[in-house]
C-alpha positions in Angstrom: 0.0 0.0 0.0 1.2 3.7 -0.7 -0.5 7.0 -0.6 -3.4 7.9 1.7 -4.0 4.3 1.9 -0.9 3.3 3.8 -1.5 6.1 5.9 -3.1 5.6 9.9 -3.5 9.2 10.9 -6.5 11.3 9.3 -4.0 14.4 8.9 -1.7 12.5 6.6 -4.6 10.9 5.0 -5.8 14.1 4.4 -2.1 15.7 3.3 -1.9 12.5 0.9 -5.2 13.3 -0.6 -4.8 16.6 -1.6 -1.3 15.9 -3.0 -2.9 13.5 -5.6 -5.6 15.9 -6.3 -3.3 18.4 -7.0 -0.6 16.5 -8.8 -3.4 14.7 -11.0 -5.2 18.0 -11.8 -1.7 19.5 -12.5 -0.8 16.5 -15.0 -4.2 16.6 -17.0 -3.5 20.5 -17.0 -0.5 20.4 -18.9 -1.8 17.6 -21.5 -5.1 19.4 -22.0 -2.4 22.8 -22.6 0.1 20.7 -24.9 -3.4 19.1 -26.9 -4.9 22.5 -27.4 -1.5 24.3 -27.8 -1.9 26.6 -24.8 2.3 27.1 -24.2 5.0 27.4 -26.3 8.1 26.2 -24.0 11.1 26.3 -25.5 12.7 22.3 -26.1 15.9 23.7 -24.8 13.7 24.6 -21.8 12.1 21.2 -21.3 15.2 19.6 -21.6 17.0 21.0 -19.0 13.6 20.6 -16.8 14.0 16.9 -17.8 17.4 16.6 -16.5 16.3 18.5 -13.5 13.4 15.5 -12.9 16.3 12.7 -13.5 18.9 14.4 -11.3 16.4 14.6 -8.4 15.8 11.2 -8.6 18.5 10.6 -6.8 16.7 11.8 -3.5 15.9 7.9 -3.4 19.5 7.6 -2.1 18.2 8.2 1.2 17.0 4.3 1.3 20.7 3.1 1.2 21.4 5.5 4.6 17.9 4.8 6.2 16.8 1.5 5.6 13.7 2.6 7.7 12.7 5.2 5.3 8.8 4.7 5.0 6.2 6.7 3.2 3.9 6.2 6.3 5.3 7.6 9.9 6.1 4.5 11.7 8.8 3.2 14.0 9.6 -0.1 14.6 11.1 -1.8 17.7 14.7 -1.9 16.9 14.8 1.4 14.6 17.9 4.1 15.7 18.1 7.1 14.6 20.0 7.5 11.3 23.2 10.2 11.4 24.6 9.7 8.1 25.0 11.6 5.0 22.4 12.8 3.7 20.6 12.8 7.0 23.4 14.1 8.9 23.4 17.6 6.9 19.3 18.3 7.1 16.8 16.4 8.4 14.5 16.1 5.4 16.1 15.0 2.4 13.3 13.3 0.6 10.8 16.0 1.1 13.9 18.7 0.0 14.6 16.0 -2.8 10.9 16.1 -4.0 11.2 20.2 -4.2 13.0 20.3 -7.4 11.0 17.9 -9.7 8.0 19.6 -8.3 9.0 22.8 -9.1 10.4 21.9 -12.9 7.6 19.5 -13.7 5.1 21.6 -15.4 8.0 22.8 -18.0 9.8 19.6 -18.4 5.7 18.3 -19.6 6.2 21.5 -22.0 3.3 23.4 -20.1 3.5 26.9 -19.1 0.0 26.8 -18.4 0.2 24.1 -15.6 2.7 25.8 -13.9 0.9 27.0 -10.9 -1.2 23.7 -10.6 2.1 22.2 -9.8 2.6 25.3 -6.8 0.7 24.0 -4.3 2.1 20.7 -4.3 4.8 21.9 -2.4 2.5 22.9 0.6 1.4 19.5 0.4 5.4 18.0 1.0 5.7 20.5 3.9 2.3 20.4 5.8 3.3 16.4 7.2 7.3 17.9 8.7 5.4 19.0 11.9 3.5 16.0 12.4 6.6 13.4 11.4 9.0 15.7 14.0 6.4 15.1 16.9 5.6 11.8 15.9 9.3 10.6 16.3 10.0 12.8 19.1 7.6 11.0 21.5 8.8 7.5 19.8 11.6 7.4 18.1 14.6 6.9 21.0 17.3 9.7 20.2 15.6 11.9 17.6 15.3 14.9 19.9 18.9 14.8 20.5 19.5 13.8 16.6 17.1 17.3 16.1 19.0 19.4 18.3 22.4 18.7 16.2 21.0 18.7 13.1 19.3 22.1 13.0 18.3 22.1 9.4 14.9 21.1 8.1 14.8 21.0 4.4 18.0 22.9 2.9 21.6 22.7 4.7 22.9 26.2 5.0 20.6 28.0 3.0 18.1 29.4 5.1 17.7 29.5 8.7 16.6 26.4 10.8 12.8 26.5 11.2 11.0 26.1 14.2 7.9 23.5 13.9 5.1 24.6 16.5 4.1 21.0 17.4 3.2 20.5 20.8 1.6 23.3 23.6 5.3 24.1 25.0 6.1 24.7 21.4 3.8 27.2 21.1 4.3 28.9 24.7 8.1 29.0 23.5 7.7 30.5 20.5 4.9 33.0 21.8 7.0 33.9 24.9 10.4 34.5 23.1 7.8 37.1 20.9 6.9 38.5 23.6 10.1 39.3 25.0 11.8 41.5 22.0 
């Protein structure tokens, strides 16, 4: 099973839902556009968004590092938290992998058109972060301490570590340090 039927909380079910919505209704965009001659992307254009979609692929590297990589939140009894490359650098690299092919897929389909049908599938890779960082907080052994080395979410020394309001005390934190400047 994959997709919001693998999935056991009604968040992620929901998160999965409206990623296939949106990348199906993105798809049928650009097909309808390329069939009725809606965008004129240059080939060059296309290509390079091709090589972009292949290149990313590679995201799928992560399974050699994390053998417990799973497209449903789950830990099992003698799981550890994982500290290698790519891991060790950010602590999302399928999600930050996913970014790029998302971003290029519209153009590399040859569809200007479906562009910003393709947009909001990035929401939908960063809505489940929260919920997967308090999931293994409370049961994965180790990943606090793994998140408080690893500050990076999604991009290694890019932009700034991002703080995920997941719990009460997150949200007290964050409020209170607000309230204080």
């Amino acid at each position: 099973m994959w997709g919001r039927t693998a999935e056991t909380q009604a968040s992620q079910k929901t998160f999965q839902s409206l990623a296939s919505l949106v990348f199906h209704s993105a798809y049928h965009r650009a097909r309808l556009g390329l069939r009725l001659h809606w965008s004129n992307v240059p080939v060059a254009l296309e290509v390079v968004s091709d090589g972009m979609v292949a290149l990313a692929s590679d995201r799928f590297s992560v399974f050699e590092e994390n053998t417990y990589t799973s497209a449903v939140i789950e830990v099992s009894a003698e799981q550890e938290v994982i500290t290698t490359d790519p891991i060790a650098w950010f602590r999302h690299p399928m999600y930050a992998g996913a970014f790029v092919p998302v971003s290029v897929y519209a153009i590399a389909l040859g569809s200007w058109v479906a562009l910003p049908f393709f947009l909001p599938m990035l929401f939908c890779h960063i809505g489940p972060i929260a919920q997967r960082r308090k999931f293994l907080s409370e049961n994965l052994k180790g990943y606090k301490e793994y998140c408080m080395k690893v500050r990076y979410h999604l991009v290694p020394f890019v932009c700034k570590p991002i703080k995920l309001v997941t719990t009460k005390e997150d949200f007290s934190m964050a409020t209170d340090k607000k309230i204080q400047r």
